[in-house]
C-alpha positions as CSV (number, residue, x, y, z in Angstrom):
1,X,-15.4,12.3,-1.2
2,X,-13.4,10.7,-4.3
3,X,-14.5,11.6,-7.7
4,X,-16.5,9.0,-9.5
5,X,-15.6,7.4,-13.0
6,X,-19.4,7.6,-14.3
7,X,-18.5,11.7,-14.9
8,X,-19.0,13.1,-18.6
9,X,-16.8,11.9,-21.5
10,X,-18.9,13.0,-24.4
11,X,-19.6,9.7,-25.5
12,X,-16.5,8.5,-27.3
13,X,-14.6,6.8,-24.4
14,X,-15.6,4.8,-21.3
15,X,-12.8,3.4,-18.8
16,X,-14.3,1.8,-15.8
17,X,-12.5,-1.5,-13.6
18,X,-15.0,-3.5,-15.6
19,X,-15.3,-2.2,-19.4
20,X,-13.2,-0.1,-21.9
21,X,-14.5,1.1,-24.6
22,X,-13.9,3.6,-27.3
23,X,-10.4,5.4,-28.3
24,X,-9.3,6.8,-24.9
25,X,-8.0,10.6,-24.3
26,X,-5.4,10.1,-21.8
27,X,-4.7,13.7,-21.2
28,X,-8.5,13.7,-20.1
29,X,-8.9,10.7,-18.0
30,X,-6.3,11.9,-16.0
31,X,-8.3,15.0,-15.4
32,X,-11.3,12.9,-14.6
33,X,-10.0,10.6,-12.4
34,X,-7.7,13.6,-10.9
35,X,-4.4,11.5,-11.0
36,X,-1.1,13.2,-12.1
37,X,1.1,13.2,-15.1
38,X,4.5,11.2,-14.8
39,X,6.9,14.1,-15.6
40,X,10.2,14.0,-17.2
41,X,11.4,15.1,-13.9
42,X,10.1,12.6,-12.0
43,X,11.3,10.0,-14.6
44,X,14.9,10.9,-13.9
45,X,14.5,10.5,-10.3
46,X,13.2,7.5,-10.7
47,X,16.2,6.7,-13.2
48,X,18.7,8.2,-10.3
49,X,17.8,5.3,-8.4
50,X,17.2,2.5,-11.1
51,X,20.3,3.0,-13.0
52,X,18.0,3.1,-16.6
53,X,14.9,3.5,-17.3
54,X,12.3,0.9,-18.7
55,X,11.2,1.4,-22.1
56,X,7.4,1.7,-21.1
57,X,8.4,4.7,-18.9
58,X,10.6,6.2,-21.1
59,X,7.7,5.8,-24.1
60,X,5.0,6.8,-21.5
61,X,3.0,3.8,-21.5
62,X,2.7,4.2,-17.9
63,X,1.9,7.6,-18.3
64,X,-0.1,8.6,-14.8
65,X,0.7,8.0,-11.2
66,X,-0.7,8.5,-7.8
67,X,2.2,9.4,-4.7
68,X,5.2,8.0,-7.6
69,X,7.7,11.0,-5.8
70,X,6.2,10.5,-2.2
71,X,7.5,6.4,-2.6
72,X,10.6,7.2,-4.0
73,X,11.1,10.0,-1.1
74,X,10.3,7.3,0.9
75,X,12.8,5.0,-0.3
76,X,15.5,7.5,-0.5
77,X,14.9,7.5,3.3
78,X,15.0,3.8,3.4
79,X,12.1,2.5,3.4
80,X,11.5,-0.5,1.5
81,X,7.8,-0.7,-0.5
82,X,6.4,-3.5,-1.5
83,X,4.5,-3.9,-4.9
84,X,1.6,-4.9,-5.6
85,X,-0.9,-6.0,-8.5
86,X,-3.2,-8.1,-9.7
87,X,-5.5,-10.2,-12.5
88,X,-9.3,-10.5,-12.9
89,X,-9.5,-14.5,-14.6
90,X,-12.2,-13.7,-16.8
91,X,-10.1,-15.8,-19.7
92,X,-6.7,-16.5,-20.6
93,X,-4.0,-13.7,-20.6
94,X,-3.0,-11.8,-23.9
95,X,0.0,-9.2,-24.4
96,X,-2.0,-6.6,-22.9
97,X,-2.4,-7.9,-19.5
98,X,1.5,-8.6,-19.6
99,X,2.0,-4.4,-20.1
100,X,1.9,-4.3,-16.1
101,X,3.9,-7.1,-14.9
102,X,7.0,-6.7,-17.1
103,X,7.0,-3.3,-15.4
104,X,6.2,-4.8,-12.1
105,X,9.0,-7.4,-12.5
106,X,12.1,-4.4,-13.4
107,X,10.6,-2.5,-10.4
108,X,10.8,-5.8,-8.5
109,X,14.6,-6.5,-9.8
110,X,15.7,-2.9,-9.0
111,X,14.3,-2.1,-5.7
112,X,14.6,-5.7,-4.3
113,X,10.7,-5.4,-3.4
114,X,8.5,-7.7,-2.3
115,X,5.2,-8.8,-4.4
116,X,1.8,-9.7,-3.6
117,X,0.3,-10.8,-6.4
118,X,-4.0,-10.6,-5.7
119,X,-5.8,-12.9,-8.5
120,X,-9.7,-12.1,-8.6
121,X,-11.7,-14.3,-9.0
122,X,-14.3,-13.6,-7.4
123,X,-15.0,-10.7,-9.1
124,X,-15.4,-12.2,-12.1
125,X,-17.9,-14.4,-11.2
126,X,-20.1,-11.6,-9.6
127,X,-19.3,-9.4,-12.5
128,X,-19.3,-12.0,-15.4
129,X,-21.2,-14.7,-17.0
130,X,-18.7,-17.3,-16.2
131,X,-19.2,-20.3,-13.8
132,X,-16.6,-20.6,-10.7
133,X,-15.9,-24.2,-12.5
134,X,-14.5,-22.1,-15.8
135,X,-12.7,-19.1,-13.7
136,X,-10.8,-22.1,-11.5
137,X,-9.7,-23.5,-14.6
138,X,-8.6,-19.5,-15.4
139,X,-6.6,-19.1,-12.4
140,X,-4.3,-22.0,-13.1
141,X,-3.8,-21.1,-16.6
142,X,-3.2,-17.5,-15.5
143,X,-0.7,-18.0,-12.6
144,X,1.7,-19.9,-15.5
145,X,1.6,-16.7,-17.0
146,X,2.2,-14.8,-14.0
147,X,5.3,-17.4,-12.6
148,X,6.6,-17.2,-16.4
149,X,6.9,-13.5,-16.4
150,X,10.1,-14.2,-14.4
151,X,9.5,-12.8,-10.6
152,X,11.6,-13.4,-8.2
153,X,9.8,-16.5,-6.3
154,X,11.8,-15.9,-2.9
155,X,10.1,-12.3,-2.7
156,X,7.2,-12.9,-4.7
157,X,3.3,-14.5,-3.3
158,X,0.0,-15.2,-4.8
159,X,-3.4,-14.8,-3.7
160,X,-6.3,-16.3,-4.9
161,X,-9.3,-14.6,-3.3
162,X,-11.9,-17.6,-2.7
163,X,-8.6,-19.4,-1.4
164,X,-7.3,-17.3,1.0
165,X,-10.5,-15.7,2.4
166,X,-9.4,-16.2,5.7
167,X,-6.2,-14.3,4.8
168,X,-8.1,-11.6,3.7
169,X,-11.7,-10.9,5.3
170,X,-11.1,-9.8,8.3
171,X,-9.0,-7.1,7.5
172,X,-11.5,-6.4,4.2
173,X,-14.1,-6.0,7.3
174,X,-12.2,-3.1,8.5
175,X,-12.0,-1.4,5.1
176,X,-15.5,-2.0,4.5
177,X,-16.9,-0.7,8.1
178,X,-15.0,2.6,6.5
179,X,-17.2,3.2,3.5
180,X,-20.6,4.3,3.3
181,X,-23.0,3.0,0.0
182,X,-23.0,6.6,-1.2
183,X,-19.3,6.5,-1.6
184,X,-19.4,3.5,-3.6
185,X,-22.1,4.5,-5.5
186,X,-20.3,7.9,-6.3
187,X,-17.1,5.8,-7.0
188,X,-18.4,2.6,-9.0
189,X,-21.9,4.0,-10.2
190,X,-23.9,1.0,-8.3
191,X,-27.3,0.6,-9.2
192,X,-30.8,-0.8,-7.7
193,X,-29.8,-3.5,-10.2
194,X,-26.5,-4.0,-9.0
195,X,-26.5,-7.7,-7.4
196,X,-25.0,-7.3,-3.7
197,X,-21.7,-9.2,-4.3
198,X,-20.3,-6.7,-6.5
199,X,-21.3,-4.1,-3.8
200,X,-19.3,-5.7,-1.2
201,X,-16.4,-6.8,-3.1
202,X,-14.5,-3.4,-3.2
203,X,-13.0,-4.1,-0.1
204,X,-11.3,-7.4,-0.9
205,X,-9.3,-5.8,-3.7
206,X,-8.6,-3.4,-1.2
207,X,-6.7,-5.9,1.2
208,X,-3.4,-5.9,-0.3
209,X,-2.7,-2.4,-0.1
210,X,-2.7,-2.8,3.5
211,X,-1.4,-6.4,4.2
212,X,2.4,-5.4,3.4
213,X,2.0,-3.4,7.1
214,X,0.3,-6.1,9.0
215,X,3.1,-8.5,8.0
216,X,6.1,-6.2,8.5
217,X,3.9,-5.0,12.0
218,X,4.5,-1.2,10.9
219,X,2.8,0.9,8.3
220,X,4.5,0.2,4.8
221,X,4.5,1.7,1.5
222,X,2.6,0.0,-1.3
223,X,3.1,0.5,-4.8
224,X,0.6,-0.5,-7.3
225,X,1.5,-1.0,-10.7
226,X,-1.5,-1.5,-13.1
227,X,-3.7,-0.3,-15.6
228,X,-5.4,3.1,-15.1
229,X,-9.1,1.2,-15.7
230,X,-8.5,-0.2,-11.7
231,X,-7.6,3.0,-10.1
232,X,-11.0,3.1,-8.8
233,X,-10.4,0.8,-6.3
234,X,-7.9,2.2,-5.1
235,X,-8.9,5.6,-4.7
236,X,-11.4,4.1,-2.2
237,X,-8.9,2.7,-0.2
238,X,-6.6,6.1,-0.5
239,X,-9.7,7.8,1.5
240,X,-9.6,5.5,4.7
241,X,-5.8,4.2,4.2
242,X,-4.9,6.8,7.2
243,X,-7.5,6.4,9.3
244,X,-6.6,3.2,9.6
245,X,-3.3,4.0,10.4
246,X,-1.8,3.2,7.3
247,X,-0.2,4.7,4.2
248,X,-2.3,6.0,1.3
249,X,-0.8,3.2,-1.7
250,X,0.6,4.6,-4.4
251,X,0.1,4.0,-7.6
252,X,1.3,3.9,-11.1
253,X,-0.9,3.7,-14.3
254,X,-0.4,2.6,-18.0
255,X,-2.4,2.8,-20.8
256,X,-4.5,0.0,-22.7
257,X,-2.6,-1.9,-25.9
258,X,-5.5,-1.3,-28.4
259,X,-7.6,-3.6,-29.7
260,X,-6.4,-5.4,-33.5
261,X,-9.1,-5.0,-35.0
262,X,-10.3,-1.5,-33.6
263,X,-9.3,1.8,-31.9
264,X,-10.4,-0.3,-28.8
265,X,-8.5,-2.1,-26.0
266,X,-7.8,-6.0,-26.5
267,X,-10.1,-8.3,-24.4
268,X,-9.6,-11.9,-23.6
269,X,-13.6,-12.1,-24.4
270,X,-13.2,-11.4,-28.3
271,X,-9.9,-13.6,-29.4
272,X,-9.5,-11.8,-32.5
273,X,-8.7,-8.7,-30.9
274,X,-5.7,-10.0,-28.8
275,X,-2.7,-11.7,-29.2
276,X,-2.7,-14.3,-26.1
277,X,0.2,-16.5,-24.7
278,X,-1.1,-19.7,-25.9
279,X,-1.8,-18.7,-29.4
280,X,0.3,-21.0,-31.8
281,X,2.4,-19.3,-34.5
282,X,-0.6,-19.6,-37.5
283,X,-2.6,-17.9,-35.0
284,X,-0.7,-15.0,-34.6
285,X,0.1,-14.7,-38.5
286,X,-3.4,-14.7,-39.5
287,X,-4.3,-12.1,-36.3
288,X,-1.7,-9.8,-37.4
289,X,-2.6,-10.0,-41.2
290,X,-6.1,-8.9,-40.5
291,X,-5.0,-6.2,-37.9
292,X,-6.3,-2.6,-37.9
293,X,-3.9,-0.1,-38.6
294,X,-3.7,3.9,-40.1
295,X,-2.9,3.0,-43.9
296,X,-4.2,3.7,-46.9
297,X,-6.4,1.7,-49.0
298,X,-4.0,1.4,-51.8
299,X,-0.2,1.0,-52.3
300,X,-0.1,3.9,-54.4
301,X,-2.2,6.4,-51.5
302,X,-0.1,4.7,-48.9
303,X,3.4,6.1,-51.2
304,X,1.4,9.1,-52.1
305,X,-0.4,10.4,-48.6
306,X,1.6,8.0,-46.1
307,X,-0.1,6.5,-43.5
308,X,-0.9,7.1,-39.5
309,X,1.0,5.3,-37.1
310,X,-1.4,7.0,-34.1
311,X,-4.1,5.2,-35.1
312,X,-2.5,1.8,-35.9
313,X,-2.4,-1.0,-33.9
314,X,0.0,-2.7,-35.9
315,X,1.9,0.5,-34.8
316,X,1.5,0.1,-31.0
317,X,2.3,-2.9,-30.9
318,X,5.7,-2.7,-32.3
319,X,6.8,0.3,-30.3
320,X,5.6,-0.4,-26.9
321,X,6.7,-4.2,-27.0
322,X,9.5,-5.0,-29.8
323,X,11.2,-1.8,-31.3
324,X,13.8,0.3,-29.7
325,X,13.2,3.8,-29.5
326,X,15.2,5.3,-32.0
327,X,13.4,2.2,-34.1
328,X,10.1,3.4,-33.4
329,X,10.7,6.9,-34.2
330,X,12.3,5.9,-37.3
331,X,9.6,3.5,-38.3
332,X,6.9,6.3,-38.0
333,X,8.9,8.8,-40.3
334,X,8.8,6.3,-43.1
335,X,5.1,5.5,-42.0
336,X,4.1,9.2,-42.3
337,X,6.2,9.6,-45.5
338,X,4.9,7.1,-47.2
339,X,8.2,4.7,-47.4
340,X,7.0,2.2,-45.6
341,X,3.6,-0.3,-46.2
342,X,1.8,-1.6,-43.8
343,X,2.9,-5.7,-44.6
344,X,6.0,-4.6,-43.6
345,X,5.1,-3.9,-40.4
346,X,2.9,-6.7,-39.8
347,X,6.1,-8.8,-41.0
348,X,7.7,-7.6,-38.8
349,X,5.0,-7.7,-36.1
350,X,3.9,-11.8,-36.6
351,X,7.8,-12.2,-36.4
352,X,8.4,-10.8,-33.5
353,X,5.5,-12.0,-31.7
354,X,5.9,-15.4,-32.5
355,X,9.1,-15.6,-31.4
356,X,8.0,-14.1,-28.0
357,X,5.2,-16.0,-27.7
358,X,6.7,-19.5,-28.1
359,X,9.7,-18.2,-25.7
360,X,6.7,-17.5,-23.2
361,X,5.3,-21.1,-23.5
362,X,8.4,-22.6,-23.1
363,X,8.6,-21.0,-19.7
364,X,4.6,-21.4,-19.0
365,X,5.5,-25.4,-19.2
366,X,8.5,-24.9,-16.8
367,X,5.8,-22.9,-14.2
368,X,3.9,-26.2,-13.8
369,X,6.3,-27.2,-11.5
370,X,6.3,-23.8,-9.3
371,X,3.0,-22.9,-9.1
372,X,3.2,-24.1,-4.8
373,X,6.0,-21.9,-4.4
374,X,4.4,-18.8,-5.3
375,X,1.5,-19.7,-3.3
376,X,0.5,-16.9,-0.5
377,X,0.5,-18.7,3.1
378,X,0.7,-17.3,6.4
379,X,4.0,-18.5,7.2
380,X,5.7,-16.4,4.5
C-alpha cells in the first residue's frame, strides 16, 4: 500500500496536494514520500539526449523523480512519452506555478512530446471556498498563462475537468473501481469530515496518466512534470497503472519558490507573497522592496557578518529564475562576505521581474485569440 503524506515531520513542514507550509527539508520529504534523488548521473543522461541541460535541472530545482531513467530507457528504445501536468484555478498564476511548465515546455521542444494539459477545477471548488462562478473566471485567466508559456499548440491540448467530463469519467470509473477508502485515507488522510467530493475526485486527476494510451491504442509512457506537493496523486495511480494494463507514469518533481515575505511557499491566496503575471511594474517594486531575505539589520552587520542567501527569498528568486549559474554562485560569495546589500539584490530582482512580467503580458494578450486551439476534443 503507498505511504501516506500525513507521516511525522516534527512540526516544522507540512507538504500535502492542498497546503504547504513551513520551510521544507527536501532531503526528508523525499524520504517520506519514498521518491528518488535526480543524480548527477542521471542528469547527464538526460543531457545525452537533450543536447544541454535546463537551468532548473542543472540548479536542482527539480530535484526528485519517480521512473526519470526507466522513460528515458524507454525513449532510447523509441518510444515516444507524452507529458503531462496540470493547474488547480484557485486564483490567478504567480512565478511559482510557472517553475513547472518552463520545464515542461524544454522537455516538450526537445523530445517532440505531446502535452495534455489537466486544469482542475473541480477540485478547487470541493477543496476551497470559492464559487464555480469565480474558478470559471480562473480558468480563462489561467489558460493565457498557460498558451503564453510558449507550447507548441500542434502537440499541445487542454482539459478542463467540468468541461470534458465525458472525456474523462469513464475511464476515472475504472481507476476508482481500483481503490479501496482505506487506501485513500492512508494516502490523502480523509476524515469523517471530509465532504464526499473530495473523496471521489482522486481519480479524475488520475485520467491523464492513462489517456496518452487509449489515444495511441497501446500502453504509453507518461511523464509528469510538477511540483512534489501533487505526487500523491499519482502514487495512487502508480499502484493500479499495471493492472490496468498500463504504464506506471513517471514523474519529475521541483521544489516550491518561497514565499516573499516568509520561509514559506508563494500562494495565489495571499498577494503579497507572490509575484503574479498580471502584476503591473509598481506592484512588483513595492513586493520586492518589502521581501524577506537573510540580511542583516544594519549596513554596517550586513559589511561586518554578511548575510544568508539560504534563507532569502530575494535570493531564490534570482538564481532559479534570472541569474546564470556562475552569476548566482558569485552573487552568494559577495552575499556571505558581506560585499553585497540586500537593495542591490532587490534592484536587481524588481528589474528583472518587471521586464519579464510585462514580456509575459504581452504574450497573455496575444493567447486571447488561441485559447480554441489548445482546447482538448476527441478529434485530436
Amino acid at each position: 500500500m503507498s505511504s501516506s503524506f500525513k507521516e511525522d515531520y516534527s512540526d516544522d513542514f507540512e507538504v500535502t496536494p492542498w497546503k504547504v507550509e513551513g520551510s521544507v527539508d527536501y532531503a526528508r520529504l523525499i524520504k517520506k514520500f519514498g521518491t528518488q534523488e535526480i543524480t548527477d548521473e542521471l542528469l547527464e543522461k538526460m543531457e545525452s539526449f537533450t543536447g544541454e541541460l535546463h537551468p532548473l535541472l542543472r540548479n536542482k530545482f527539480f530535484f526528485s523523480h519517480r521512473d526519470l531513467d526507466w522513460i528515458l530507457n524507454k525513449y532510447e528504445n523509441n518510444e515516444k512519452f507524452y507529458l503531462y501536468t496540470g493547474r488547480g484555478p484557485s486564483g490567478m498564476v504567480h512565478l511559482g506555478h510557472l517553475m513547472p511548465w518552463f520545464l515542461t515546455k524544454h522537455l516538450q521542444d526537445k523530445f517532440d512530446s505531446n502535452l495534455l494539459f489537466q486544469i482542475t477545477d473541480d477540485e478547487k471548488f470541493l477543496f476551497g471556498n470559492k464559487t464555480m462562478d469565480e474558478i470559471k473566471k480562473n480558468v480563462y485567466e489561467n489558460i493565457l498563462d498557460i498558451i503564453a508559456i510558449g507550447f507548441k499548440k500542434s502537440r499541445t491540448k487542454i482539459l478542463v475537468n467540468t468541461r470534458h467530463i465525458k472525456n474523462l469519467y469513464s475511464n476515472s470509473l475504472e481507476i476508482a473501481k481500483r481503490i479501496t477508502f482505506s487506501t485513500a485515507k492512508s494516502i490523502f488522510g480523509f476524515t469523517n469530515s471530509t465532504n464526499i467530493g473530495m473523496i471521489g475526485f482522486p481519480p479524475l486527476q488520475g485520467v491523464p496518466c492513462f489517456l496518452p494510451s487509449i489515444i495511441e491504442g497501446k500502453p504509453t509512457p507518461v511523464l509528469i512534470p510538477a511540483a512534489i506537493d501533487q505526487d500523491p496523486y499519482w502514487r495512487l495511480t502508480r499502484d493500479i497503472a499495471e493492472k490496468m494494463g498500463f504504464y506506471k507514469p513517471a514523474q519529475i518533481h521541483s521544489k516550491f519558490l518561497p514565499s516573499l515575505q516568509t520561509t514559506g511557499k508563494m500562494s495565489s491566496s495571499d498577494p503579497e507573497s507572490a509575484l503574479f503575471t498580471t502584476d503591473e511594474p509598481k506592484i512588483i517594486e513595492e513586493k520586492v522592496s518589502n521581501a524577506f531575505t537573510g540580511g542583516q539589520p544594519t549596513t554596517l552587520l550586513q559589511k561586518k557578518l554578511g548575510g544568508n542567501p539560504g534563507i532569502c527569498s530575494v535570493f531564490s528568486y534570482l538564481r532559479y529564475l534570472f541569474d546564470a549559474p556562475m552569476e548566482s554562485n558569485e552573487r552568494e560569495l559577495k552575499c556571505r562576505s558581506g560585499n553585497l546589500l540586500c537593495g542591490e539584490c532587490k534592484h536587481d530582482l524588481s528589474s528583472h521581474s518587471t521586464a519579464f512580467i510585462s514580456m509575459f503580458q504581452e504574450r497573455r494578450e496575444k493567447a486571447k485569440d488561441l485559447v480554441s486551439d489548445f482546447m482538448y476534443s476527441e478529434d485530436n
